[in-house]
C-alpha positions in Angstrom: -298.2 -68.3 -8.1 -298.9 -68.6 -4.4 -296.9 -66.6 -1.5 -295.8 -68.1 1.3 -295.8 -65.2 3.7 -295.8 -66.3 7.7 -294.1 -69.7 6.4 -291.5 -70.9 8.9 -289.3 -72.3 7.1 -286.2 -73.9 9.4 -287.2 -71.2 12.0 -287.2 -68.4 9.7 -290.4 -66.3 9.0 -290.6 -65.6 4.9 -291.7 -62.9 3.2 -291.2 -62.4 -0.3 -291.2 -65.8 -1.0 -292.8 -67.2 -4.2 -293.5 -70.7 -4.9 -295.2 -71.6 -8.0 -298.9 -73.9 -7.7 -299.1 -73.6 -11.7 -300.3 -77.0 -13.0 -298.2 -77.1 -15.6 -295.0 -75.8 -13.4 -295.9 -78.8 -11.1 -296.2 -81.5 -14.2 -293.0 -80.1 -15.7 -290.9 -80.0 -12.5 -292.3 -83.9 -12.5 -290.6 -84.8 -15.7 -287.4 -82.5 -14.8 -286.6 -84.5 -11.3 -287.0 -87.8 -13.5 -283.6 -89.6 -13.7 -284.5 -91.1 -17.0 -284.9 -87.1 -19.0 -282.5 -86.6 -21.2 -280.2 -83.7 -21.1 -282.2 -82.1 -24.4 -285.5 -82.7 -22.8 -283.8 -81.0 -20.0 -283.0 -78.1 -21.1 -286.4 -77.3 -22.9 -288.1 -78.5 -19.3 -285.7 -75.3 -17.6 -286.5 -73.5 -20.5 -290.7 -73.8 -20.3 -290.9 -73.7 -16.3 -288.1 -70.4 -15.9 -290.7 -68.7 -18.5 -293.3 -69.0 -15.9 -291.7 -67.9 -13.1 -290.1 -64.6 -15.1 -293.9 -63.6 -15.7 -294.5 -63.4 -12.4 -291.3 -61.5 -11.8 -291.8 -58.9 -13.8 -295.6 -58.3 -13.2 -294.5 -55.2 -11.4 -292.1 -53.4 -14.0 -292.5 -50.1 -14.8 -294.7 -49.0 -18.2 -294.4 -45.9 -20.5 -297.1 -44.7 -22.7 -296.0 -46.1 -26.1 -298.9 -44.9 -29.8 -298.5 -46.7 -32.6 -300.3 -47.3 -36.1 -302.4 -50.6 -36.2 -304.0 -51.2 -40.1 -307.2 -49.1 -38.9 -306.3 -46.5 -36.2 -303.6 -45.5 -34.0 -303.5 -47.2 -30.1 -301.8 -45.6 -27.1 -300.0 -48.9 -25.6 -297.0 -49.4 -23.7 -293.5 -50.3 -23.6 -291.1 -51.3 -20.7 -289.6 -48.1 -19.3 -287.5 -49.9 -17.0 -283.8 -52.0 -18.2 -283.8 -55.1 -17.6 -280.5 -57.6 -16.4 -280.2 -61.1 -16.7 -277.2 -62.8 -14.1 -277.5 -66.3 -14.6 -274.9 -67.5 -12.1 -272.7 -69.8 -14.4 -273.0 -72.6 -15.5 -276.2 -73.8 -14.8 -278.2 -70.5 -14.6 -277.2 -70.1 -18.6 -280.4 -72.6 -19.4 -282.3 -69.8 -18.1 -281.1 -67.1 -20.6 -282.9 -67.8 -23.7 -286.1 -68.2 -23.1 -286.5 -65.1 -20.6 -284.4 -63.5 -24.2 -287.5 -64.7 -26.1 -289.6 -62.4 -24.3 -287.4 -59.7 -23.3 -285.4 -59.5 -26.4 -284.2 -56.0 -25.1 -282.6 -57.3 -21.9 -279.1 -57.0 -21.2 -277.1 -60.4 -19.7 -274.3 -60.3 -17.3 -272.6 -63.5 -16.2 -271.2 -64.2 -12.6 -269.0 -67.1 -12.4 -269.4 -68.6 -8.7 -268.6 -72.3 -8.0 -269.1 -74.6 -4.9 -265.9 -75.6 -2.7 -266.8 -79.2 -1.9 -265.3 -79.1 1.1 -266.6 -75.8 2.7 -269.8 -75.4 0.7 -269.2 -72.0 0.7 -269.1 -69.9 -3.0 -266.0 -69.1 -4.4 -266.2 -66.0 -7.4 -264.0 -67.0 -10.6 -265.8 -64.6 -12.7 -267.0 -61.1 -13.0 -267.4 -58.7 -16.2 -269.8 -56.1 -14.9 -269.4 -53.2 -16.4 -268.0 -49.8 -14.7 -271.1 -48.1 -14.6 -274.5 -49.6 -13.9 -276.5 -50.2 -16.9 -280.0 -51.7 -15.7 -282.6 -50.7 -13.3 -284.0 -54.5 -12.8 -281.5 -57.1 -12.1 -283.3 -61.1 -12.3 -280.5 -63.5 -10.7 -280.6 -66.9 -12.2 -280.2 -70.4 -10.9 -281.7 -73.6 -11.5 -280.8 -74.5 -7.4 -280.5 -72.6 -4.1 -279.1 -75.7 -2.2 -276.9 -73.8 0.3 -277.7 -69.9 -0.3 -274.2 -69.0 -0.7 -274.2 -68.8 -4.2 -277.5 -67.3 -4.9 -276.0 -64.2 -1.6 -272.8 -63.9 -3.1 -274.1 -62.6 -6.6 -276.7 -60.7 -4.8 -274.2 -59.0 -3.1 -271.8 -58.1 -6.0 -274.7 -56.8 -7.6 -275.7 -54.3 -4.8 -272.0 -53.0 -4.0 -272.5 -53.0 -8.0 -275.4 -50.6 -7.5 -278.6 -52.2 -8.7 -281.7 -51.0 -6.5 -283.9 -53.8 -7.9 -282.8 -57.5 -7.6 -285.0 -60.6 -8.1 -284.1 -63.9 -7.8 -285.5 -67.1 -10.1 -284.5 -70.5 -9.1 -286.7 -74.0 -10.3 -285.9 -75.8 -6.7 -285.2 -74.4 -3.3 -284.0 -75.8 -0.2 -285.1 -74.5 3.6 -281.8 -73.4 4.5 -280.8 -71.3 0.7 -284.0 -69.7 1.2 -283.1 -69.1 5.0 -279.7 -67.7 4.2 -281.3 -65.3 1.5 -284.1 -64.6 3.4 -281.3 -63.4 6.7 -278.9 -61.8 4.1 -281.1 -60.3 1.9 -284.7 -59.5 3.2 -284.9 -57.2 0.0 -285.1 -59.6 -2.5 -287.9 -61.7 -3.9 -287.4 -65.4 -4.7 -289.5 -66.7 -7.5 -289.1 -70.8 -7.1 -291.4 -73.6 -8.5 -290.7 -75.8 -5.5 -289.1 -75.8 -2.2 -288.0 -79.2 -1.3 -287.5 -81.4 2.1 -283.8 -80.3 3.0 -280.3 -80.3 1.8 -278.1 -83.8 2.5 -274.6 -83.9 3.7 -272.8 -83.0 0.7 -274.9 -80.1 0.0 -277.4 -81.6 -2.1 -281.0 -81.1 -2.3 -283.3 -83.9 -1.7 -285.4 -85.4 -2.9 -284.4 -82.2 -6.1 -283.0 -83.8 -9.2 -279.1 -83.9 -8.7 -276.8 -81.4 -10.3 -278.5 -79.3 -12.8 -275.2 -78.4 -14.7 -274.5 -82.2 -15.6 -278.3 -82.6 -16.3 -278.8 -79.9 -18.9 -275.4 -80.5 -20.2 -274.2 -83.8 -20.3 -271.3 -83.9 -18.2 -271.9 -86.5 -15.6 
């Protein structure tokens, strides 16, 4: 991973910012923005490049001393002492689920339903089953694309009146202006990206990006 800090990006001085140089992240986004990939090859694609950016996102959680019994002696190790959330914004953050659950088999998943309005581009919430009482200590936000921001602000912002400290967000492509908007609205919070591309068009899209990534990992075009 390489930060961006003292990037302008549309005016806006980053911090925090995150964009993977991985040569593997940077063949696989290749095959992901291909028209011709499947919707199963896809999938696996969001799967294998969201795995890289969650190891970078959690370099920094918290360890506990953790002994246990190997075949010859014991070994003082370690085992996360910190909960972990997953809020993939639906639908298209739900690609990103499993494979972070592959490695963080103990982490807890909480979906926010936010769509679109293809008129306003602004989000609109249809969706929310937090529970009462906050339950995690590390909240990863994920979604495939921050075109716009809103999205990506909105869910950060449920999840702070929510009360979660920590927030991180994961996203495979990024716009200027979504990672303007988060940057203005939430200075706090880390974006881990593999790309940020050239701009959004006038519906909202990114370009060059690799269309809607709903329809793409699910079929529905």
């Amino acid at each position: 991973m390489s930060d961006i800090d003292n990037q302008t990006v549309i005016g806006t001085t980053m911090s925090l910012v995150h964009v993977s140089q991985h040569p593997l992240v940077l063949t696989k986004l290749t095959m992901l923005r291909n028209q011709t990939t499947k919707s199963k090859i896809f999938r696996e694609l969001v799967g294998e490049i969201t795995q890289f950016l969650m190891y970078e996102a959690t370099n920094d959680i918290v360890l506990q001393d953790h002994t246990v019994q190997t075949p010859m002696a014991p070994y003082a190790g370690h085992v996360l002492a910190e909960r972990i959330g997953l809020v993939p914004i639906l639908r298209a953050g739900l690609g990103m689920v499993e494979p972070i659950i592959d490695m963080i088999p103990t982490a807890h998943i909480w979906h926010l339903g936010l769509y679109r309005d293809h008129d306003t581009l602004q989000p609109v919430s249809y969706y929310n089953k937090l529970p009462p009482e906050v339950n995690i200590d590390v909240a990863l936000v994920l979604d495939p694309m921050l075109a716009t921001g809103g999205s990506a602000s909105a869910a950060v912002t449920v999840l702070k009146q929510w009360g979660v400290k920590r927030i991180k967000f994961l996203g495979l492509i990024a716009a200027p202006e979504g990672v303007a908007l988060m940057h203005r609205e939430h200075p706090d919070v880390p974006l881990y990206l593999a790309a940020i591309d050239e701009k959004l068009n006038e519906i909202g899209y990114i370009v060059p990006g690799l269309g809607d990534a709903g329809d793409r990992q699910f079929g529905t075009y």
